[in-house]
SENU-935248 format. One line per field, with one value per residue (C-alpha): chain; x, y, z. Coordinates in nm, 2 decimals. Each point is the difference from the previous one (the first is absolute). Last residue first. Layout:
<nodes>
unit (A_...)
u (X_...)
v (Y_...)
w (Z_...)
</nodes>
This chain:
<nodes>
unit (A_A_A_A_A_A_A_A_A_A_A_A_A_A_A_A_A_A_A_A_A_A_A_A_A_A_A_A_A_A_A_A_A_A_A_A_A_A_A_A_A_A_A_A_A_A_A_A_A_A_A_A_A_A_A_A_A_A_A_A_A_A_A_A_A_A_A_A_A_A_A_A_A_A_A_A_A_A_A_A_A_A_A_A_A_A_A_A_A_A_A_A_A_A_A_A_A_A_A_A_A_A_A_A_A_A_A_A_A_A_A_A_A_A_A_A_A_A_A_A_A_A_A_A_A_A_A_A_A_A_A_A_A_A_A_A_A_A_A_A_A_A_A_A_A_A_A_A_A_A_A_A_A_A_A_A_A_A_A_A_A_A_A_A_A_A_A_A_A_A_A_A_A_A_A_A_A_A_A_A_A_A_A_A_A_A_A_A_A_A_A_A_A_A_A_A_A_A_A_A_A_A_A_A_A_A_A_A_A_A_A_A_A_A_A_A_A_A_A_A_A_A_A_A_A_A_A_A_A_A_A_A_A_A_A_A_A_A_A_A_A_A_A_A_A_A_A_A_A_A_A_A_A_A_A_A_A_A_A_A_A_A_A_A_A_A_A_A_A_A_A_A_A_A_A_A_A_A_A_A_A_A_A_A_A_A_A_A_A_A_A_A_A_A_A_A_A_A_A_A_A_A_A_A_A_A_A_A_A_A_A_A_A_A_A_A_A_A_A_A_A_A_A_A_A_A_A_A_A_A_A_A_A_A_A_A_A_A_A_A_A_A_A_A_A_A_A_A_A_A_A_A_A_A_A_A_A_A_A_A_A_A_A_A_A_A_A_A_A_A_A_A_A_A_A_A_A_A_A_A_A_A_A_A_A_A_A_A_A_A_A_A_A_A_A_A_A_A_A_A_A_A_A_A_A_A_A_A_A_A_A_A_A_A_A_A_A_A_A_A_A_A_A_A_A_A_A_A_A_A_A_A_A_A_A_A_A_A_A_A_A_A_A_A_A_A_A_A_A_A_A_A_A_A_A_A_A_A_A_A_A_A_A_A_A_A_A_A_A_A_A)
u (2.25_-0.14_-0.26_-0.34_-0.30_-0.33_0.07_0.18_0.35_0.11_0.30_0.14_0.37_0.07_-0.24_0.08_0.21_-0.11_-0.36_0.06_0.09_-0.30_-0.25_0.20_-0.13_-0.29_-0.09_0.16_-0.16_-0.39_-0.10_-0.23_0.19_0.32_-0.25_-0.15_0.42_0.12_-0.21_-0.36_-0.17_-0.34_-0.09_0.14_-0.29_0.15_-0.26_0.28_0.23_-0.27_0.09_0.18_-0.05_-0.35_-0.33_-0.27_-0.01_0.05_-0.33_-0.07_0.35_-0.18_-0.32_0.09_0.34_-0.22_-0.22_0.32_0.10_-0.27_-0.01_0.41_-0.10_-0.27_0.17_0.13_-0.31_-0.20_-0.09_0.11_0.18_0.02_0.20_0.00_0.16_-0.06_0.15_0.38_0.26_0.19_-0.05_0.38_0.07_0.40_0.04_0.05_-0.01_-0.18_-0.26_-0.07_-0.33_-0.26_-0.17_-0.05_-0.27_-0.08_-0.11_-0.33_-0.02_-0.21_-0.08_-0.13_-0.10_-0.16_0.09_-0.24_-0.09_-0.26_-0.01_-0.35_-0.04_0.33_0.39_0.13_-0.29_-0.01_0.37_0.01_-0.25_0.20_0.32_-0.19_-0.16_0.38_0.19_0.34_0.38_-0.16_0.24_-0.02_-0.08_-0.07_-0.10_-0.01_-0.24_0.00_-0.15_0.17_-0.26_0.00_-0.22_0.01_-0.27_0.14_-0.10_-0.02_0.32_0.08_-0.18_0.33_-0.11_-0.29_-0.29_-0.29_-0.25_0.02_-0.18_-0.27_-0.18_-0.16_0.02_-0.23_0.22_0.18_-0.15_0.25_0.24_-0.09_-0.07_0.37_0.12_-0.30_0.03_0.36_0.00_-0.25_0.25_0.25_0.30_0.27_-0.22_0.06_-0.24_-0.08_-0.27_-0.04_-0.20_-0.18_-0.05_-0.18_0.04_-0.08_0.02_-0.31_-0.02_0.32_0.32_0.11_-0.23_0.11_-0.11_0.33_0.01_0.06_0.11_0.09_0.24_-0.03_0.29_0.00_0.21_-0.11_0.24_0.18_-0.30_-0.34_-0.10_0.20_-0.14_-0.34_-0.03_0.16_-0.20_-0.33_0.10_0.15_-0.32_-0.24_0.16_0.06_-0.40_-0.07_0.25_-0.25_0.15_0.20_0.17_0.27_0.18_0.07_0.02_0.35_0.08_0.32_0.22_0.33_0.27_0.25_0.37_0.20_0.26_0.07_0.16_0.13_0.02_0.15_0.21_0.02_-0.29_-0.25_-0.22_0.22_-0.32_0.19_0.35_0.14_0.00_0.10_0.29_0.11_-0.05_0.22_0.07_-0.25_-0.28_0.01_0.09_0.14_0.23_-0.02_0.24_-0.03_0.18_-0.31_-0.13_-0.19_-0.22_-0.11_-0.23_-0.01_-0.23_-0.27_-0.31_0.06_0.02_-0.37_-0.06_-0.14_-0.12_-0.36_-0.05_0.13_-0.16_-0.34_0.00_0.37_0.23_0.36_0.29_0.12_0.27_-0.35_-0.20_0.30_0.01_-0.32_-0.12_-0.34_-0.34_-0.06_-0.14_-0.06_0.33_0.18_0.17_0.01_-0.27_0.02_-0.28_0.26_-0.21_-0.03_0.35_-0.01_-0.30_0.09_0.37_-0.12_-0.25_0.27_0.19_0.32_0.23_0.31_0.01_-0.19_0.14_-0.25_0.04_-0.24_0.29_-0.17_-0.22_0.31_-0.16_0.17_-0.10_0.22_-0.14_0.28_-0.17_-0.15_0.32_0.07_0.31_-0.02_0.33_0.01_-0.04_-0.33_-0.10_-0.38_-0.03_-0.14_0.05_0.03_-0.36_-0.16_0.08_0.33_0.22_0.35_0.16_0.38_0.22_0.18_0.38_0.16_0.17_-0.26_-0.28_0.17_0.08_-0.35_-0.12_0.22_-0.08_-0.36_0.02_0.19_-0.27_-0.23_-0.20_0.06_-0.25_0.28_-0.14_0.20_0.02_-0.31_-0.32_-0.26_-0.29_-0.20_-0.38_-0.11_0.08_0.03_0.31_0.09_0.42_-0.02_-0.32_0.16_0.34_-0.17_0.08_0.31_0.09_-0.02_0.27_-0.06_0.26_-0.18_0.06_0.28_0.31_0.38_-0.11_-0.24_0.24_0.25_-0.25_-0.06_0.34_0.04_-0.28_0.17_-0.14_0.08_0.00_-0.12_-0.23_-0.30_0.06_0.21_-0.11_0.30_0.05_-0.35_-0.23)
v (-11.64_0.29_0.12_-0.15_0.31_-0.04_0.28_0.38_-0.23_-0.02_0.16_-0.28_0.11_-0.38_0.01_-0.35_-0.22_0.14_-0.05_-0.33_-0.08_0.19_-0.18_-0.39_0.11_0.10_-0.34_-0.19_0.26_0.00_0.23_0.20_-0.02_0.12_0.30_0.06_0.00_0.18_0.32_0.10_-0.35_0.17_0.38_0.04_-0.20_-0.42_-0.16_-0.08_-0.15_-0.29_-0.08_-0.21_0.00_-0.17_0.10_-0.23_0.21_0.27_0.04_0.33_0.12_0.09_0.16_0.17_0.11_0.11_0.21_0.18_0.10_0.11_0.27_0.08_0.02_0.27_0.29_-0.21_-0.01_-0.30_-0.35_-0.28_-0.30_-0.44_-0.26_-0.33_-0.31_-0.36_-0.32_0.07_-0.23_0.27_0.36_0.12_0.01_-0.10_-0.12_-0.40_-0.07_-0.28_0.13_-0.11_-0.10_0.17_0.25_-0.30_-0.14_0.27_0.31_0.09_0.39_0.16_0.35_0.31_0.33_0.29_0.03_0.15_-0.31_0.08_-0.41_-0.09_-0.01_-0.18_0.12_-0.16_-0.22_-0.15_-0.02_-0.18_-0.26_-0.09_-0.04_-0.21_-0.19_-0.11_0.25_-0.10_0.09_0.38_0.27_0.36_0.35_0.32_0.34_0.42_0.11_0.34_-0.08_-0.01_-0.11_-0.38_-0.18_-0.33_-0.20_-0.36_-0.23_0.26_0.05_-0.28_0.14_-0.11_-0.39_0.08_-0.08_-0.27_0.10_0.12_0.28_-0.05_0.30_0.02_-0.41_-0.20_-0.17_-0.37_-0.08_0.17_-0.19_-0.34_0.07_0.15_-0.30_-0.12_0.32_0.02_-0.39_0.16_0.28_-0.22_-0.02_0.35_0.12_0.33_0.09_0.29_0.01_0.36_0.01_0.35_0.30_0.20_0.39_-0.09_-0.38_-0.05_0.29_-0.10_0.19_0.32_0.23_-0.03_-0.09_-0.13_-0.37_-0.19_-0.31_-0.33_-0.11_-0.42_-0.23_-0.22_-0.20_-0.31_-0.22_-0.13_-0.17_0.02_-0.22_0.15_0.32_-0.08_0.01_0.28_0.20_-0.13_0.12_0.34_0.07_-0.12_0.21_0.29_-0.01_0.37_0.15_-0.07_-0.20_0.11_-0.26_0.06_-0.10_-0.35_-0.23_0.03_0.11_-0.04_-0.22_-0.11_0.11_0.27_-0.04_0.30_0.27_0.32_0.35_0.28_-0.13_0.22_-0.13_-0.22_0.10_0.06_-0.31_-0.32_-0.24_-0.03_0.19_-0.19_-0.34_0.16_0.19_-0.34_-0.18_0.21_-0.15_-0.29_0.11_0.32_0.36_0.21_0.26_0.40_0.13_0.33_-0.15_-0.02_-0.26_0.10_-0.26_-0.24_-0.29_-0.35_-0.29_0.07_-0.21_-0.07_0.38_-0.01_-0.24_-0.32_-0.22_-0.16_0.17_0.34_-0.07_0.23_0.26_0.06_0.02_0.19_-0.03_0.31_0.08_-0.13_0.25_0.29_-0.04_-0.06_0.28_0.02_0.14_-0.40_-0.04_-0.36_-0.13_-0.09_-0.34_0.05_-0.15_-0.10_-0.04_0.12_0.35_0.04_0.02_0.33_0.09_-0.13_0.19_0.35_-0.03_-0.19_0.34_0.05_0.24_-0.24_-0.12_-0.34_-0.28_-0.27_-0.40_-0.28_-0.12_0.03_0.27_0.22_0.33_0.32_0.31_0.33_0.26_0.14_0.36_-0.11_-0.06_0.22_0.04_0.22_0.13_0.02_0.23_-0.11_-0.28_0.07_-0.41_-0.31_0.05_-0.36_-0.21_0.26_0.14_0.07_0.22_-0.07_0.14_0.08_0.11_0.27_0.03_0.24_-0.24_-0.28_0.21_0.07_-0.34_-0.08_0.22_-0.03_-0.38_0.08_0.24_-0.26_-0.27_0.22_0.32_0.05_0.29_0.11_0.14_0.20_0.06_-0.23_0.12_-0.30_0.02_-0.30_0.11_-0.02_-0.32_-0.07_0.23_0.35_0.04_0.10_0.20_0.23_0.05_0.09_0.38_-0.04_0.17_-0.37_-0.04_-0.19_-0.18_-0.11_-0.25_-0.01_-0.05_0.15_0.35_0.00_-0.15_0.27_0.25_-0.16_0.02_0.33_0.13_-0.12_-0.31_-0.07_-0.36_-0.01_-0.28_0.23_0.22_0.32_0.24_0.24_0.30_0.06_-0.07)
w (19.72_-0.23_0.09_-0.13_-0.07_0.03_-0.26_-0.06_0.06_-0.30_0.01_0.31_-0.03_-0.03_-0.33_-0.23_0.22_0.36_-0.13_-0.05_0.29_0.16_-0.24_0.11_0.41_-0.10_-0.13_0.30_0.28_-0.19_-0.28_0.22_0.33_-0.13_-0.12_0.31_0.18_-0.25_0.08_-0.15_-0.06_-0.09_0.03_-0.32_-0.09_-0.16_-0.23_-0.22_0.21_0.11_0.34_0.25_0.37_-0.05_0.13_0.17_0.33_-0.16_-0.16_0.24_-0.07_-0.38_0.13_0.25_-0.12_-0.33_0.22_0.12_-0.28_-0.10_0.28_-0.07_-0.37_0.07_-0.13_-0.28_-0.15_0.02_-0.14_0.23_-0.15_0.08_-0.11_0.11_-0.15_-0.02_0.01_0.10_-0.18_-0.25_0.19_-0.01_-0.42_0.03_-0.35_-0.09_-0.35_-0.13_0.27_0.35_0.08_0.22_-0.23_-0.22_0.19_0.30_0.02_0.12_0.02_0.27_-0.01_0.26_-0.22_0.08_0.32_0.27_0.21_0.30_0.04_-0.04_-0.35_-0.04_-0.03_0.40_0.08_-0.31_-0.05_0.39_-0.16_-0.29_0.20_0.26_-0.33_-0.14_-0.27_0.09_-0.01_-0.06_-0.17_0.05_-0.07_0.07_-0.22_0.02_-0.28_-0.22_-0.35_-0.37_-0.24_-0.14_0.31_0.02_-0.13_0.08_-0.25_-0.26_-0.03_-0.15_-0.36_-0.22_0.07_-0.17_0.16_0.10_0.30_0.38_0.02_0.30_0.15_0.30_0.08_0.19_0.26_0.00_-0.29_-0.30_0.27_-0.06_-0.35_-0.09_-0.10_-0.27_-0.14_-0.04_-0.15_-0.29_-0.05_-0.06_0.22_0.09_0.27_0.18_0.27_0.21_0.29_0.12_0.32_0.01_0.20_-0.19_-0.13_-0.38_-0.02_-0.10_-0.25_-0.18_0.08_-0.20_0.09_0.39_0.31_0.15_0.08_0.35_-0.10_0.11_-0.27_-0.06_-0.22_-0.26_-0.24_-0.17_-0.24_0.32_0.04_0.18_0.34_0.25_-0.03_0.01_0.35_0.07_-0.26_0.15_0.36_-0.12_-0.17_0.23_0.27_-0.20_-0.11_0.16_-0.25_-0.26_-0.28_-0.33_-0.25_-0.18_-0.34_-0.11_-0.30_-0.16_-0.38_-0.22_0.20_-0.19_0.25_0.07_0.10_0.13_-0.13_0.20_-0.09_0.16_0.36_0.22_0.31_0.28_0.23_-0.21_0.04_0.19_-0.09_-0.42_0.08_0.24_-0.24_-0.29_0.21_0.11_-0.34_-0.14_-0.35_-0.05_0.20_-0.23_0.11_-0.28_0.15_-0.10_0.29_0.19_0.31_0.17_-0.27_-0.32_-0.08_-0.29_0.08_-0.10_0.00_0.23_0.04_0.40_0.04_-0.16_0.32_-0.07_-0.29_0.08_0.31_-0.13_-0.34_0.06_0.26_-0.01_0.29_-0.06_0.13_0.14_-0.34_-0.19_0.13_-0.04_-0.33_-0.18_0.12_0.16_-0.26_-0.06_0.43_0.08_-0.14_-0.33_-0.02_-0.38_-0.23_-0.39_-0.25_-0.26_-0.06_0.40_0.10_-0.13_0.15_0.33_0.00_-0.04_0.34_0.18_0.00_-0.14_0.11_0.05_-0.32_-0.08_-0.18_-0.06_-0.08_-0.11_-0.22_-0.35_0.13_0.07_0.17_0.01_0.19_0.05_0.26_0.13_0.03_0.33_0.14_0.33_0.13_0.33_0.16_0.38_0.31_0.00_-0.19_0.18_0.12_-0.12_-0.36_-0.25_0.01_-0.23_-0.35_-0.08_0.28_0.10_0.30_0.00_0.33_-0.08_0.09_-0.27_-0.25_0.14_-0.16_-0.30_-0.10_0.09_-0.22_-0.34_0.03_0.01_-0.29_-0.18_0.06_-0.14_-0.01_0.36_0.18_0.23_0.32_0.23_0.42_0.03_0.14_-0.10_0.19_0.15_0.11_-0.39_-0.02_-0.40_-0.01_-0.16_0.00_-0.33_-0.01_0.32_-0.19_-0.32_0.02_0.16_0.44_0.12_-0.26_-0.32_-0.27_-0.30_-0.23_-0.23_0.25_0.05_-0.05_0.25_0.24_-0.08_0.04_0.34_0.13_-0.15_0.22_0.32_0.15_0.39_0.17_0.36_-0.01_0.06_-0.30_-0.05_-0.32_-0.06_-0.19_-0.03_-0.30)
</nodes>
C-alpha cells in the first residue's frame, strides 16, 4: 500500500487512516489493491464498474455509521450498493458501503408487517411471507434488493394497481444521515425526511432498515404468454383494447423481444424475436381465463404459461434474467398509449424495423398506481399510464453503438413522452445534470427534494445518483 492513495475529489488516505477505519468496523475494509475488492464492488451490469477509493462491507448499522463518519471526516463522497436500483455511476473518488451482509428479515403476521435490513433481496422476503399467505409489494425481478426498489418507488406486477407503490406501503425506515446519525424515520416524527426518502432513492442517506405493510394474497393467476414477433400489430391492438375493460385487480404489460439462443430458454423462444405478453391477476383462476380470451385470440400463441401460482413464484410473470449481464438501458414515461403511438412502436421494434434490442416493454399503470398514499412520499411517476423501458445486450466495447439504437428507438416515441419519469428505470445515461432530473420529478416536487436535502446532506455526500443538490 503506498503512502498515499488520492481520489478524484481530492481527499487523501494515509494508511493509518484506513487501519483506523478497519479498526472501528466488523466487516471488511477493501482497497482497490484487496483481495476481494473486485467481488465487492461486482454489479448486475456488467458494463458499470465500481472503482471506489475504499469499500466497507458494513455488518450493521454501526459499521454504516462508522463509514459515513469517516467519509465526511476526510471528504468522500459515499455510494451505497444492495442489490439494484442504487449505483449509477463508478463511486470514484468515494467510499462504497455495501450491505449485502445486513440481511435481517422479520415478518409480523399479526400486523401484516416486515422489517427488512438493508441487504435483503425480494427473493428472501417471498418465502417468508409465504407461510402466513402474505404478499409484499415485490417487483418483476425477486433477485433486486429490497432497498433501493422501494427508496425509487417501486412498481409491482401484481398489487401496484390495487395498492400502489411499495414506497406507498412503508411505515418506517432506519437511516444513518450525513451527519453520521442513526434516526428513525416514521410519518409521524420526520415526516419530511419520510417523505424524501421513499421516490427521493439514495440521495439522503443509508437506509439500514425498512418496515412496510404486506397483504393477505397467497396465489395470483398469471405468467406469460409468447407470440411471434410478426403479430406486434395484433398484439398491441388487442391489448389496447382490452385494457380498459379489466380491473385494478389485473396487471399487465408487453416486452418485444429479441432473445439469445440459449440452453436455458424454451425451444420456441430459443433465438426468436418474440412478443412477450405478461399478466398478473389477483381473481379466480376461472375469471383469468375468461379475461384473457380476447387476447389468447388475438394471435396463435408459441408458448402460453399463464396458469395458477404461488404468490412467492412472481417472478415468473416477467422472466428476467438472474445472471449478471452487460447492457446499457433507456427509459421513459408515455401520457398515452393511443393507435398512433402503437403504430410508431411497430414501426420502430417490429419485423420490419432493423431493431437490435433485446427488450422494448410497456407497463400499464394505472388504478392505485395513481393515488396518493396515507402517507404522502415524493415517488415522481404517480399519474402517468404506462411506462417504457427498453435494454441492448453487449459488451461495453459496443455501448456507444447500442446506445445509439436505444436513442432510436426510445426518442422515436417521443412524441407521446412525458417530462416526468419512473426513478427506477433511470440509465446513467438518463437525467445526467439538474436540470434532467428537475425535469423528472417535476419543478414543485423537486423543488421540496432539494430543501430537504439542504436539511439532511448540505455537503451533498450522496451524490453518486440522479443526484438532487442541495438548494
Amino acid at each position: 500500500m503506498s503512502a498515499d492513495m488520492s481520489n478524484t475529489a481530492g481527499a487523501k488516505l494515509r494508511p493509518e487512516d484506513v487501519t483506523a477505519l478497519r479498526r472501528s468496523v466488523r466487516g471488511p475494509v477493501l482497497l482497490p489493491e484487496s483481495e476481494g475488492y473486485e467481488a465487492e464492488c461486482a454489479t448486475y451490469n456488467l458494463t458499470c464498474a465500481l472503482r471506489p477509493t475504499v469499500v466497507v462491507g458494513a455488518a450493521g448499522e454501526a459499521d454504516v455509521r462508522e463509514a459515513v463518519r469517516f467519509a465526511t471526516a476526510h471528504g468522500l463522497p459515499v455510494a451505497v450498493k444492495s442489490a439494484a436500483h442504487q449505483m449509477v455511476s463508478a463511486a470514484e473518488g468515494g467510499l462504497l458501503i455495501t450491505t449485502r451482509r445486513m440481511a435481517g428479515i422479520s415478518v409480523d403476521p399479526r400486523n401484516r408487517t416486515v422489517r427488512a435490513e438493508a441487504g435483503v433481496r425480494w427473493s428472501e422476503v417471498l418465502p417468508r411471507t409465504a407461510e402466513f399467505g402474505l404478499a409484499p409489494a415485490a417487483g418483476s425481478a425477486p433477485e433486486v434488493g429490497v432497498v433501493g426498489y422501494t427508496l425509487g418507488g417501486g412498481q409491482s406486477p401484481l398489487l401496484g394497481r390495487t395498492h400502489g407503490y411499495a414506497a406507498d406501503q412503508v411505515r418506517r425506515l432506519t437511516v444513518v444521515t450525513a451527519d453520521g446519525e442513526l434516526r428513525q424515520v416514521t410519518p409521524q416524527s420526520e415526516p419530511e425526511l419520510f417523505w424524501a426518502l421513499l421516490g427521493g432513492k439514495g440521495n439522503f442517506g443509508v437506509v439500514t432498515e425498512i418496515e412496510f405493510e404486506v397483504f393477505p394474497v397467497p396465489r395470483f393467476h398469471g405468467g406469460g404468454i409468447y407470440f411471434a414477433g410478426e403479430h406486434l400489430a395484433r398484439v398491441l391492438d388487442a391489448w389496447r383494447g382490452w385494457l380498459p375493460t379489466v380491473g385494478e385487480d389485473m396487471t399487465s404489460s408487453i416486452g418485444i423481444q429479441r432473445l439469445p439462443d440459449i440452453p436455458v430458454l424454451p425451444e420456441p423462444l430459443r433465438g426468436a424475436f418474440v412478443v412477450h405478453l405478461r399478466i398478473g391477476y389477483l381473481g379466480s383462476a376461472a375469471e383469468g381465463e375468461a379475461l384473457l380470451a380476447p387476447l389468447r385470440a388475438c394471435a396463435p400463441a408459441l408458448l402460453d404459461l399463464v396458469e395458477d401460482r404461488p404468490f412467492a413464484a412472481i417472478g415468473e410473470i416477467h422472466r428476467d434474467p438472474v445472471d449478471p449481464i452487460p447492457y446499457v438501458d433507456r427509459s421513459l414515461c408515455l401520457e398515452d398509449f393511443s393507435e398512433e403511438t402503437a403504430q410508431a412502436l411497430v414501426k420502430l421494434t417490429g419485423a420490419e424495423s432493423g431493431c437490435t434490442l433485446a427488450n422494448v416493454e410497456i407497463r400499464a399503470l394505472g388504478g392505485a398506481f395513481d393515488r396518493e398514499p396515507e402517507f404522502p412520499n415524493s415517488v415522481a411517476s404517480r399519474g402517468l399510464p404506462f411506462a417504457v423501458f427498453g435494454f441492448a445486450l453487449g459488451a461495453p466495447d459496443r455501448a456507444e453503438e447500442l446506445r445509439a439504437e436505444l436513442a432510436r428507438v426510445m426518442d422515436g416515441l417521443a412524441p407521446w413522452a412525458a417530462e416526468r419519469n419512473m426513478v427506477n428505470f433511470l440509465s446513467p445515461d438518463e437525467a445526467t445534470g439538474a436540470a434532467g432530473v428537475r425535469a423528472v420529478y417535476g419543478a414543485e416536487r423537486y423543488d421540496r427534494l432539494a430543501a430537504a436535502k439542504k436539511r439532511y446532506d448540505p455537503a451533498n455526500v450522496f451524490r453518486f445518483n440522479h443526484n438532487i443538490p442541495p438548494a
